[in-house]
N, C-alpha and C positions, 0 to 999 in steps of 0.2 A: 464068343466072349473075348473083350481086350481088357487089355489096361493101359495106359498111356496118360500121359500129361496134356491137356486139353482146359483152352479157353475159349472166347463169344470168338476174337481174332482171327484163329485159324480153324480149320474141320473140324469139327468132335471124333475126334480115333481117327484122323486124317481123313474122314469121307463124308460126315454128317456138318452139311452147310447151314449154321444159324440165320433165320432169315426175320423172324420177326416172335416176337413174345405173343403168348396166346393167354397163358394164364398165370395168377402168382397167388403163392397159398403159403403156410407156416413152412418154412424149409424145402418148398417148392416152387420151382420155376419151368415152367414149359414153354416153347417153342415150335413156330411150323420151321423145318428147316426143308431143305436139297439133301436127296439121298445122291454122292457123284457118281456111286457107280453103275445106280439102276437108272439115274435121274427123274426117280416117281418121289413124291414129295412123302415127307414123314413127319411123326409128332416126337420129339427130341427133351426129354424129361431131364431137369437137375434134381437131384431129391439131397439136400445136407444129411452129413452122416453125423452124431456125436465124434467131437475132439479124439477121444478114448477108446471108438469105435475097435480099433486094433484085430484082432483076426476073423471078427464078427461082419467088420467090413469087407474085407477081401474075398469072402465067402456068399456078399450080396448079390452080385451080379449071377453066380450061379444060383444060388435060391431063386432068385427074380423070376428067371427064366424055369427054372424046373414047374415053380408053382403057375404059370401062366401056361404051362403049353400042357401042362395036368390038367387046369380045368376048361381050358379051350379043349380038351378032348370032350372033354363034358358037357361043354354048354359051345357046339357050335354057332360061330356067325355071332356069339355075346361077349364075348372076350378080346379086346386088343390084340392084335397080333405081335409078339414084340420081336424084332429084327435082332437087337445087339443089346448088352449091356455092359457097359465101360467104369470101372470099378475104379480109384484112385483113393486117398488114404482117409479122406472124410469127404469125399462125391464118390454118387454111384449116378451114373449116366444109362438112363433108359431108353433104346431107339423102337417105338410101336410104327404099323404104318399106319399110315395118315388116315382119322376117321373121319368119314363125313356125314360128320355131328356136332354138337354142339355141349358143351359140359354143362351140366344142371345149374351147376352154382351161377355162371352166366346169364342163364335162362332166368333165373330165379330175382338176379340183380339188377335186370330190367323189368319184369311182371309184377314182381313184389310174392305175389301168391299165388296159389292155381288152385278151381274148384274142387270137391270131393271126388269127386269122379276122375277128374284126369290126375288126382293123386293116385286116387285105390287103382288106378290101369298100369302107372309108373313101377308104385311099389308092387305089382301082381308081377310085372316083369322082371323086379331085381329080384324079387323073392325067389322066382323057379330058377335064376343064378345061383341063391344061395343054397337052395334045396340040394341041388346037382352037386356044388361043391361041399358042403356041409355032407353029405351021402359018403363024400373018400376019405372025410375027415379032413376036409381043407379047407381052413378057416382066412377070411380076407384081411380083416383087424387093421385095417384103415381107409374103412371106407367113408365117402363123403360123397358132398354134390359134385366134387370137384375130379370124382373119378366116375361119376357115372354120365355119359353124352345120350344123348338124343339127335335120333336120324330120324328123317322123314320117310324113309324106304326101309322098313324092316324094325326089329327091336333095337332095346336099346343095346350101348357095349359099355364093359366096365373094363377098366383099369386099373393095375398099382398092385396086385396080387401078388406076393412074395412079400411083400416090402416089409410086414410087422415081421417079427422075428430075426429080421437079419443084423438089427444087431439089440444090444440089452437094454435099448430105449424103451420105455412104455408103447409109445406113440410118435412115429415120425413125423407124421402130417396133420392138419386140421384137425389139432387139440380138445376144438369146441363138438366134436363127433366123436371122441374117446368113451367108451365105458366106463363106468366107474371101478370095475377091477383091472382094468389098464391104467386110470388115474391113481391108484394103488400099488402100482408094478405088480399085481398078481398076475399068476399064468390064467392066461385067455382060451375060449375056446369057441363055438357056434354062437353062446347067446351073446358074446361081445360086438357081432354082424348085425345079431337083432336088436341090439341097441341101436347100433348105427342108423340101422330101418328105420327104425321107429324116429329117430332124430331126424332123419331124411326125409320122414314124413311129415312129420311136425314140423319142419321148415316151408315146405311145400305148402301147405295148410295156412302158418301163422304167419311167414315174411320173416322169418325171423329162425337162428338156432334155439335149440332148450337152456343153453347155456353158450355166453355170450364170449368171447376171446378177451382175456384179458390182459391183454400187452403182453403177454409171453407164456409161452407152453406149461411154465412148472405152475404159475397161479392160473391159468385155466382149468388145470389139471385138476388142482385143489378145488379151483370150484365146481366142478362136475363133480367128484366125489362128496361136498359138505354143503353145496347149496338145494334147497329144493325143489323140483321141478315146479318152473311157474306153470297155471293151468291154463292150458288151451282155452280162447275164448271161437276161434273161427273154422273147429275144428267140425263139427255140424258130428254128423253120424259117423266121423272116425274116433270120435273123443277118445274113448274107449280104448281101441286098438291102439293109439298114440301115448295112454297114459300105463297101459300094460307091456306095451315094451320097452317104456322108461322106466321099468322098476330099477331101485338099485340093486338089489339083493338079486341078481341074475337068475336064481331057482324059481325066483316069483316070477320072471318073465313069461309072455305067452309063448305056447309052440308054434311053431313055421305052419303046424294045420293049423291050429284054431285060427291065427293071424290073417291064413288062405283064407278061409273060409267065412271070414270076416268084413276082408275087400270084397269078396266076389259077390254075399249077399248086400254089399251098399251098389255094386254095377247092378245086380237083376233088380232090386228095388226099384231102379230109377230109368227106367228101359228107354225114355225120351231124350235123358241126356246121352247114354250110352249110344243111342244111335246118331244124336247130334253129333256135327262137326263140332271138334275139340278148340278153343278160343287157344288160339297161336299165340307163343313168345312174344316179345319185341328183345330186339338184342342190340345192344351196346358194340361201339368197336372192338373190344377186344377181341373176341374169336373171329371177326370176322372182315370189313371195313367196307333212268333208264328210257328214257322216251326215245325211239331214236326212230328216223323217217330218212333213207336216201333221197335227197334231193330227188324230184323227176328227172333232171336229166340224165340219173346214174341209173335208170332203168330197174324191172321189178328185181332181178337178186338184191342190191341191198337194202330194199326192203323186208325182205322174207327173212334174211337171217336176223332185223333189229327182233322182228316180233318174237321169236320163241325167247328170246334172251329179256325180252322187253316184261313181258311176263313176271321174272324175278324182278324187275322192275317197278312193280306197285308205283314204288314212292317216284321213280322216273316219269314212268307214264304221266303220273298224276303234275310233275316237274314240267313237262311239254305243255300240259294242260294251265296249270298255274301262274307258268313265269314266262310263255309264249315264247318256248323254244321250235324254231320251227319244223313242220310235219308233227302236228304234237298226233300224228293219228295216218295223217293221211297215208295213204301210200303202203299200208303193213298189211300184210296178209293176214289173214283169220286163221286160227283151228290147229294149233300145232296138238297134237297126240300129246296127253299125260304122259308124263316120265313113269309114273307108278303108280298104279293104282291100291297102294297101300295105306292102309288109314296114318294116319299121323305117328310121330315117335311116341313109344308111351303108351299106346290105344291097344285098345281090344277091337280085332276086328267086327263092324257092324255085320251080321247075316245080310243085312238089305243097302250094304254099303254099295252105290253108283263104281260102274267098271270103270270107268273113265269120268274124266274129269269135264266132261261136259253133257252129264249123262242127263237122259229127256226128264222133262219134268219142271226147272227151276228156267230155262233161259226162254229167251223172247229175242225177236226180229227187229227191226224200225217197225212205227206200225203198231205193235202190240200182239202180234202174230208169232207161233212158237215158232223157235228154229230147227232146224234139223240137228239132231244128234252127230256130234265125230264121230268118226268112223274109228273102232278099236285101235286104240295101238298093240303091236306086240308085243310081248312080256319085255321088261328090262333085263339084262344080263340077273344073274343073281350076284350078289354082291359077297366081295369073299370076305371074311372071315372079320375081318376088320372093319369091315363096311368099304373098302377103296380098293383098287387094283391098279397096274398099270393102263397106259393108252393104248387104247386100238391102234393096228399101223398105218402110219401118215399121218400121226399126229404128232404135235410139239405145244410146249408150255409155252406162253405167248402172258410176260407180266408188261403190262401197263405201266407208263410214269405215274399214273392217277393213283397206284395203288393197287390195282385189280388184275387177276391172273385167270386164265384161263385157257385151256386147252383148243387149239383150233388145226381143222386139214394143211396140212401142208399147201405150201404157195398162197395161204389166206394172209391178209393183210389188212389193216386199219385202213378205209374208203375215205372216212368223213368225221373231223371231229366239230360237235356244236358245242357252244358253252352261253350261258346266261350269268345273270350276275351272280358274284360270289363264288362259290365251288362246283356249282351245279353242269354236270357238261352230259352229253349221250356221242359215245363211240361206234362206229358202224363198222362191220368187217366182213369180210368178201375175197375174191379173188375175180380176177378178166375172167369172162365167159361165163363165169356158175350166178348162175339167175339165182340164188339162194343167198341169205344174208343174217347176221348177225347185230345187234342194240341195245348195248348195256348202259344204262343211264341211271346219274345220282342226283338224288335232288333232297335238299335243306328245308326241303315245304309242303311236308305231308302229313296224313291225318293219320291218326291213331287205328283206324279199320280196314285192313288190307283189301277186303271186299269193295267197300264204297270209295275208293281213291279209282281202281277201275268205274263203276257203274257210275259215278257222283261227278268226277272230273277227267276221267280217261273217253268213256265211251260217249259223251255227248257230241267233241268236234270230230269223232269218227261217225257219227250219223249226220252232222252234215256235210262230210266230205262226198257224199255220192258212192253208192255202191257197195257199203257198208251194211253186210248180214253176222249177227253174232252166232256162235254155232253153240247151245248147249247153256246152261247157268255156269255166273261165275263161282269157283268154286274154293273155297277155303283150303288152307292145307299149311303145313309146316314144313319147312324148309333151312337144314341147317338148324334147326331148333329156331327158327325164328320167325314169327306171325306171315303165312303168305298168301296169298290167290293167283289163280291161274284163270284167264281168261280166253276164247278163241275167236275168232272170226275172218271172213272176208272180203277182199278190196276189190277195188280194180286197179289198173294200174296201166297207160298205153294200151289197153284192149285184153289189159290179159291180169285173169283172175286170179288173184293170191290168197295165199291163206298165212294165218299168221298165229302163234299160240303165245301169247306173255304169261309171265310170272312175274310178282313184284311182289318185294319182301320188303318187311321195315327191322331199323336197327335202332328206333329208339330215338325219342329226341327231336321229332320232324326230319328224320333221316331215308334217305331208306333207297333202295335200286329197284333196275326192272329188266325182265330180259325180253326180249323178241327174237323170237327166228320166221322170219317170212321166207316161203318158198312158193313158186307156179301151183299153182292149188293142183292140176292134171299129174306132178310129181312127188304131192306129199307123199304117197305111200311108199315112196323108190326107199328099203333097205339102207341105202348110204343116207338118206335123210333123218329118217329114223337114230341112226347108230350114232348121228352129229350131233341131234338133238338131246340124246342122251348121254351121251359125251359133256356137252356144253354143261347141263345144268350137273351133271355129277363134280364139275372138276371147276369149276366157278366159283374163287377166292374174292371176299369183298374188300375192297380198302376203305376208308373215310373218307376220300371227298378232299 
């Protein structure tokens, strides 16, 4: 822990580099910044303290930290990791490392709403957060969409634990998720969480808070205590559960079991969605901001690394395809190996969930003839605690003028830039020698279905390109908390067979990237391919375009 005087200007505590705002809420401001001394990237929180705050505040920064590393003891792998906290006389400065997720409230402010199912899977998740900490008697008492992210690899992680208490404020953050005995300044304690829940849920559900912000914390406040809960209309089979943990009289609230027990028979009721793939985000630039083909004469590596990258590319792919950027296809290798084969952020995992992301069953050939299944990939690293870690060795951060960052081998370097009209451009990246290649592409014209922007406008000019076998169905997934599909297949290329895996995500808006990694099909399974591939898509910052 420090203290120090600190602005956007210079380092936060002289080490934490602001780089760009991620999210902004009632008396909060977050940031991805530059850690200088580790150089791994982190999320860099302002949180305002009351004027009068006085020794309650200097005492934040240590509370911060005690109540976060308490119940990361508790709920490994679910809690922010927090690095630092920089205390000053009304800022307390929070450094977590960087998750790679997405905040709810984000998710929620491009989708609008999510079905009952991928609420009750959400809330099943924050709840055995709160079970675990509500067990030490550590209550969270500010929690929101805004603290809890969603990753595509693993559960969700929450944030901001310490934060109620430290100093004599009711409610530091996001007013409109206050209790009404916190709207009261009375002492708080577990059901003031399950309010939160139950709001958290009810926004998930309706698009909407229980209670709406009203230009400033103290009449928010009042209206959460003296307005009445408007009733759920889209609430389906959670009604119930939403309108029992919005009691105000907190003794009336329901318990963390019945609540349990409540999500879990709306998931076994419904066993078809439960096994369905979960309908993906669309996200906004803020958390976050692909078609790409090496020319032939740059031989297959820069093809092989457009397609793994190309993949996050949806909306790129689909950009090559629509706005005749050229190689909208050709040239990519097929089948890059899933980064995880973990069900979406948020989900319960399916019993009968496909290992891989091209698993038999759903894909087809040219032709109409099945494809052959990918071949497993190997597990991914496990992700530490915060969901991020550092970079494997021989790698560096590699940010884009376009906006976009990403992690790449040393000696690798931009091959090829395409651009079409407007913003829309696909980056290639490569090094001399390594037949393997990199394809991140953004594009301003794409459709609202991550799935059908590959099958509907990506995969037609790759079947007339010649040579063109899709390996597996395309396969739904979330990424960064935001709507994606991953695709595989293989080319040819000069006589020699690639393989190629894209991803392509949308951010809302006719928005959206795609990634590609094409590599020699005879090398996909070489160990250093693998570990790039998962590299790439773990450490893959979007920009706008």
């Amino acid at each position: 822990m420090g203290r120090a005087h600190v602005s956007t200007d210079q380092p936060v505590g002289g080490r934490y580099r602001l780089v760009e705002i991620t999210r902004r809420e009632t008396n909060l401001v977050s940031w991805y910044a530059d850690d200088l001394q580790t150089g791994r990237p982190c999320l860099v929180t302002r949180t305002e303290l009351p004027p009068d705050a006085g020794e309650a505040a200097r005492r934040a920064p240590s509370r911060v930290q005690r109540a976060t590393e308490t119940v990361a003891r508790l709920c490994p792998g679910r809690i922010a990791t927090v690095i630092d906290t920089i205390g000053e006389d009304d800022v307390l400065w929070t450094v977590t490392a960087w998750i790679d997720g997405t905040p709810l409230d984000a998710v929620l402010a491009e989708q609008g709403t999510f079905n009952h199912v991928r609420a009750a899977r959400i809330a099943l998740e924050l709840l055995d957060v709160l079970d675990a900490a509500h067990a030490e008697a550590v209550t969270h008492g500010e929690l929101s969409p805004g603290q809890v992210f969603l990753r595509e690899d693993g559960p969700i992680v929450v944030t901001g634990y310490g934060l109620a208490g430290s100093t004599s404020a009711p409610r530091l953050t996001a007013p409109s998720y206050a209790s009404p005995e916190q709207a009261r300044d009375q002492r708080i304690g577990p059901a003031a969480d399950l309010w939160a829940l139950g709001a958290i849920l009810y926004t998930m559900l309706e698009g909407r808070p229980p209670f709406r912000d009203r230009g400033g914390p103290g009449a928010t406040l009042r209206g959460v205590d003296r307005l009445p809960l408007r009733s759920p209309v889209r609430s389906g089979p959670l009604t119930r559960v939403v309108q029992g943990l919005l009691r105000k009289d907190a003794r009336e609230r329901l318990t963390r079991q019945v609540v349990r027990e409540a999500l879990t028979r709306v998931l076994r009721e419904d066993p078809v969605a439960v096994h369905a793939p979960v309908p993906r985000p669309r996200l906004r630039g803020g958390y976050t901001a692909g078609l790409r083909r090496a020319g032939r004469g740059r031989s297959g590596r820069t093809l092989l690394l457009g397609t793994s990258l190309a993949v996050v590319t949806v909306a790129v792919a689909v950009l090559a395809a629509t706005r005749g950027l050229p190689g909208s296809g050709s040239g990519s290798a097929a089948g890059a190996p899933p980064v995880s084969a973990s069900p979406p952020a948020g989900s319960v995992p399916p019993a009968s969930a496909p290992a891989v992301s091209g698993a038999p069953g759903g894909g087809r050939a040219p032709g109409g003839r099945d494809a052959s299944p990918p071949s497993t990939a190997p597990p991914a690293p496990a992700p530490s605690p915060s969901g991020t870690g550092g970079l494997p060795p021989g790698y560096r951060t590699y940010r884009a003028p376009e906006g976009f960052s990403v992690a790449l081998p040393d000696g690798w370097e931009r091959l090829d830039t395409s651009r079409a009209s407007g913003p829309a451009y696909r980056v290639t990246f490569g090094a001399e020698g390594d037949p393997r290649t990199l394809a991140v592409t953004y594009s301003e014209r794409v459709g609202t279905d991550a799935v059908a922007v590959w099958r509907d406008d990506v995969e037609p000019p790759l079947e007339r390109s010649g040579g063109y076998e899709r390996i597996g169905a395309i396969v739904a997934r979330t990424y960064q908390g935001r709507e994606a599909a991953d695709m595989e297949w293989y080319t040819e290329s000069d006589g020699t067979r690639l393989r190629t895996f894209g991803r392509g995500f949308l951010l809302g808006g006719g928005r959206g990237f795609s990634l590609r990694w094409t590599t020699p099909a005879a090398g996909w399974e070489e160990p250093a391919s693998r570990e790039a591939l998962r590299t790439f898509l773990r450490t893959f910052r979007p920009g706008t375009g």
